[in-house]
N, C-alpha and C positions, 0 to 999 in steps of 0.2 A: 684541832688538826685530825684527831683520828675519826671524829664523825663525817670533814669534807672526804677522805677515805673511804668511807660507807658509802657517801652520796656518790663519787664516783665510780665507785664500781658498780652500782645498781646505773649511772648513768649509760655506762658503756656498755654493760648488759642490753638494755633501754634499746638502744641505737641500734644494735646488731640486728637485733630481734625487726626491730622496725624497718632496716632497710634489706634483711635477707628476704623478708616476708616477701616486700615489694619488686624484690628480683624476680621471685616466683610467681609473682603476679603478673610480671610482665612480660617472660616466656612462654604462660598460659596464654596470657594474650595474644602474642604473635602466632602462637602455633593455632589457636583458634581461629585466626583472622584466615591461615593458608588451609586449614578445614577448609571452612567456608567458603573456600573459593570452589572449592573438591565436591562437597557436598551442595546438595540441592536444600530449598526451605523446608521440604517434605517430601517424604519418599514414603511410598503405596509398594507392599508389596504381599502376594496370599500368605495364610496362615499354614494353610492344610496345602503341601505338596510346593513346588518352587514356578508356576507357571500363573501368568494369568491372559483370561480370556480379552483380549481386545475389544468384543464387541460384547462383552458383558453386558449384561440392560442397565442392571444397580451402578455401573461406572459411569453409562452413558448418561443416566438420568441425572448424575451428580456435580458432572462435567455441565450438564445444558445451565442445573443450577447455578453454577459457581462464574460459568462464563467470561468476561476478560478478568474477572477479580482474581484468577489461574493460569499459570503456562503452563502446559504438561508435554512430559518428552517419558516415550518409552525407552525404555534401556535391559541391556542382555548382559547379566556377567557370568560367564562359562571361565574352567582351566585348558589354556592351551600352550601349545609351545614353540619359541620364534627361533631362530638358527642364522648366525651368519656366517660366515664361509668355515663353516663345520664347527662352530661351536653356540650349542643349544642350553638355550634357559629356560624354564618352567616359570609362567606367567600367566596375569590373571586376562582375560580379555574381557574389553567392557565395550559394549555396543551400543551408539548412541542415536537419537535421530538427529536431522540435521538444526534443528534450533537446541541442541546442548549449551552450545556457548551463552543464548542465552540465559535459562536457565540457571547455570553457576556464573561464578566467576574463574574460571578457570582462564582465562586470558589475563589476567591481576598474578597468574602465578607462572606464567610459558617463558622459560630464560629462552625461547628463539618458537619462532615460526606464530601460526593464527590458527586458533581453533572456529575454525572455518569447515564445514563438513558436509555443504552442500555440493553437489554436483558438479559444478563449474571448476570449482576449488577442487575436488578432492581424485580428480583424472591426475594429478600427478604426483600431489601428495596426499596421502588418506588416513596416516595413522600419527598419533602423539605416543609419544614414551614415556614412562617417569626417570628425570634426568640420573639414577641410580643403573638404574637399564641399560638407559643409550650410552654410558659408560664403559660398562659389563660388554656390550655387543662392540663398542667399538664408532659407534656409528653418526654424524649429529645430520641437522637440518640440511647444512650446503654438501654431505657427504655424497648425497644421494646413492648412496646403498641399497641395493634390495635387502628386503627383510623375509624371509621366508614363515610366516604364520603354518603352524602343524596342530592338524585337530583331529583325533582319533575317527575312523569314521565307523568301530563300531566300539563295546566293550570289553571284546576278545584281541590280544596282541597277537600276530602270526611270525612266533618266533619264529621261521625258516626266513620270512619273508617280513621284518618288521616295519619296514619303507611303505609294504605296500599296505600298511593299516591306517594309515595318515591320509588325509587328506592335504594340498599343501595351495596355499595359497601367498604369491609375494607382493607386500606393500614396500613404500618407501616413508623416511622421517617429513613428519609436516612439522615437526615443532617437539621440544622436549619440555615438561614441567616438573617444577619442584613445588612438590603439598608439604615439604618439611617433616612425613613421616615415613618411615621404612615400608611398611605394607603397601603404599603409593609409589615412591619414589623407586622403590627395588622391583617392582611386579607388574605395575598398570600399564595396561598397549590401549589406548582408547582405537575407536574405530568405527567406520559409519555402521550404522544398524542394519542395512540391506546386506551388505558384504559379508558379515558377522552371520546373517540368517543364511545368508548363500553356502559362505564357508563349512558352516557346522549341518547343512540342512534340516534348519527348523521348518516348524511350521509359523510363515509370516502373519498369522494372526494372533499370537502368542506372543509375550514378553515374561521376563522376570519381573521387572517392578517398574513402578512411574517416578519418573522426579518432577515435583513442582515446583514451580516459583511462583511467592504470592504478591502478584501486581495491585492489590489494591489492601494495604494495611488494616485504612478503616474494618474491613470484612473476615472477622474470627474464621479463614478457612480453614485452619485446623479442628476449630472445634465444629465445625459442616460437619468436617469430613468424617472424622472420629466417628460422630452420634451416625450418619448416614451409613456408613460403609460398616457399621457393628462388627460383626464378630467372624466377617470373611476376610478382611483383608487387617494388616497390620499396616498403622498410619504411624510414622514417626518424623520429629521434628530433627532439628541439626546435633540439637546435646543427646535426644535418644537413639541415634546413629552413629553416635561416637559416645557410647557410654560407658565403654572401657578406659577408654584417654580420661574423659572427662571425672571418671572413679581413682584413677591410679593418680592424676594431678593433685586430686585433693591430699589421698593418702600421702604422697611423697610430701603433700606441704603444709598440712599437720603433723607428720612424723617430724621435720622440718625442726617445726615448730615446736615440736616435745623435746626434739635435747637442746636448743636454745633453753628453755625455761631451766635445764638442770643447769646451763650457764648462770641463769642465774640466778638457782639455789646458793651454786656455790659464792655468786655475791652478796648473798644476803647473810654467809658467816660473817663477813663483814662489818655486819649490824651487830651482830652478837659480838663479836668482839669489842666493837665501839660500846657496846651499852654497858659489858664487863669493865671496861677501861674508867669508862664515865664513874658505875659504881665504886672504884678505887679512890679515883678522884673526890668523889662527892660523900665521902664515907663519913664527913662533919656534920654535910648540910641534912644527914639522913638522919643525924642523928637529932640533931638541932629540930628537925620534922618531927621525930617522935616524941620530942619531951614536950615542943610546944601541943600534944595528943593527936596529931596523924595515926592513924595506922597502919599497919604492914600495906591491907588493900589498895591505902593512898599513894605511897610511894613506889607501890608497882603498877600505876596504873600512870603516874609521872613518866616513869622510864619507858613504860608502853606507846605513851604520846608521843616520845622522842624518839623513838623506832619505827613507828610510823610518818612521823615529819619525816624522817631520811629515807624512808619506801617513795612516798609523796613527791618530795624533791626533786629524788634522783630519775622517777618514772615521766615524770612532767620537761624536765631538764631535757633526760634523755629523747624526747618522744620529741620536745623541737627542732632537736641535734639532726634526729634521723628524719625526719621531715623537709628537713631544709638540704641534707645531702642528696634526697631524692626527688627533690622536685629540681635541683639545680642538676641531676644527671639526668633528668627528661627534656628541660631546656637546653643543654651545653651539650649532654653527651661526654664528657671527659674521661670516663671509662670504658675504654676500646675493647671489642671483641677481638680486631683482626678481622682479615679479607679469608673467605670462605665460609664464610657465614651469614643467615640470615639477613641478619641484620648490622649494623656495622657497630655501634654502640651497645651495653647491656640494657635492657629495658627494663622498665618500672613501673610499677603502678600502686599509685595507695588504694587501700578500702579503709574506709571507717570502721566495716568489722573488725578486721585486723588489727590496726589501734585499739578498739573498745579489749579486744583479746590478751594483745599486750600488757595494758594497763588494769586490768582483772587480773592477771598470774602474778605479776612485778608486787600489787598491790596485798595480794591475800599471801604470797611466798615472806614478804615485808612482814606482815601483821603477824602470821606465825612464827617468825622468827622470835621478832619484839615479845612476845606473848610468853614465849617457853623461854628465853632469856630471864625474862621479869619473874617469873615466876619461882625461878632457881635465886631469888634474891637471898639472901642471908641478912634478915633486920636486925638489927644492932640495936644495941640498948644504950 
């Protein structure tokens, strides 16, 4: 009785461990996926200074290379700020060309309207918002609100006169999206690129950076571009553009993951107790062991194997328990988030490393237990 005791508590340790892991795998995942719609496959942008040249020769020469196996969209991100009927927010403005849409997936993530940003389309509607924003302002798709865009027009404010430091230019809502993170959702006004150059008066041969998308797989376009574009422009892929999420997810889910395992330190007293109990119990058969000439080593190495069989058990046990609860909440879904959320069920996802993780702490937290139990043995004569 008191060893199925041990085995359960290391089972239910076992489980936890296994299915909190996979919760966190599978809000990495969803929040990954609305990235990805946000971010482009690769984004080109200078090293030294924030501009780059359009008609650079090293981009053209790279571009002729790479040819349809590339889509490229230049893009402007400046701070500007929008206003509607007197009340003003500080936001990032991102200026795109008109094949954006393709490029991302940003139409996978637009709770209303079309990222559409060609010509034809965008005479009535021209800007997207992240749906944190359009909230904030007040404002959606069918509102049709002017939106007032303000952009400093130089780097002196003229306190007497601070209206007249602004440039001001008004769009209306084409569409609002949700990327799933605050820096997107609370800040971004997309916008077509000419308008953006107009707004701010750039110079139109100039961009901040390029977003690419790579239409032909087979073709390592990252690694073209990397070795080609050396040490003038910085080349990044979708995880090295979100290397902060992509840092702090891990962290949150091996931290996770470390006070789980003190969970189940504390199951493996369990084992110790069971193996003390056992030694009470078996205080005959130990004895009977040493007269038939066992020694001390032998019978702690007995008790050892039986600390490890209930490590064994209970991780294997546990590890189907939580297997089978998570693969039946990716089919069924039976675990509801609630409405305003993502996604409507909690999500999940195994990895083998995770398991392999598991079953490596369950199993060495087991053995040391067993080990320094056994070892406090008291042979009897």
């Amino acid at each position: 009785m008191v060893t199925w005791v041990a085995v359960g508590g290391v089972v239910v340790g076992t489980m936890a461990m296994v299915c909190v892991m996979s919760v966190l795998n599978g809000f990495e995942r969803v929040i990954e996926a609305s990235l990805t719609a946000f971010d482009a496959d690769i984004k080109i942008s200078a090293i030294e200074g924030k501009w780059i040249d359009r008609s650079d020769t090293l981009l053209t020469e790279v571009r002729h290379k790479l040819g349809s196996s590339a889509m490229w969209c230049p893009v402007i991100e400046q701070d500007g700020m929008v206003g509607v009927d007197g009340q003003y927010v500080p936001v990032k403005v991102k200026g795109v060309g008109v094949n954006y849409g393709d490029i991302t997936g940003i139409d996978g993530i637009l709770c209303s309207g079309r990222a559409d940003f060609s010509p034809g389309y965008r005479d009535e509607l021209v800007g997207l918002l992240g749906i944190g924003l359009a909230n904030k302002l007040g404002v959606t798709r069918d509102s049709y609100t002017a939106i007032s865009l303000y952009v400093p027009k130089n780097r002196k404010v003229n306190i007497a006169r601070p209206d007249a430091s602004f440039t001001r230019m008004t769009f209306a809502s084409g569409g609002e999206f949700f990327a799933g993170q605050e820096k997107y959702d609370e800040n971004y006004v997309i916008l077509p690129l000419d308008l953006v150059v107009e707004a701010y008066q750039f110079d139109d041969k100039k961009v901040n950076a390029y977003e690419i998308k790579i239409m032909n797989e087979g073709e390592n376009v990252e690694k073209i571009l990397k070795e080609d574009l050396g040490d003038k422009y910085k080349v990044q892929n979708r995880v090295e553009q979100q290397d902060d999420f992509y840092r702090m997810s891990q962290i949150e889910k091996w931290s996770t993951f470390l006070i789980l395992s003190f969970i189940i330190l504390i199951a493996t007293f369990n084992i110790v107790s069971s193996l003390s109990m056992i030694q009470i119990e078996k205080k005959e058969d130990i004895v009977l062991l040493r007269n038939i000439g066992a020694d001390g080593g032998m019978v702690r190495r007995v008790f050892t194997l039986q600390g490890v069989m209930i490590s064994f058990f209970g991780v294997i046990i546990g590890t189907m328990l939580g297997v089978g609860v998570v693969l039946s909440q990716e089919k069924f879904g039976w675990l509801k988030m609630g409405e305003g959320f993502l996604v409507n069920a909690y999500p999940v996802e195994l990895r083998i490393m995770d398991l392999m993780a598991v079953f490596a702490v369950v199993m060495v937290l087991g053995v040391c237990a067993a080990r320094l139990t056994t070892k406090a043995l008291v042979t009897m004569k």
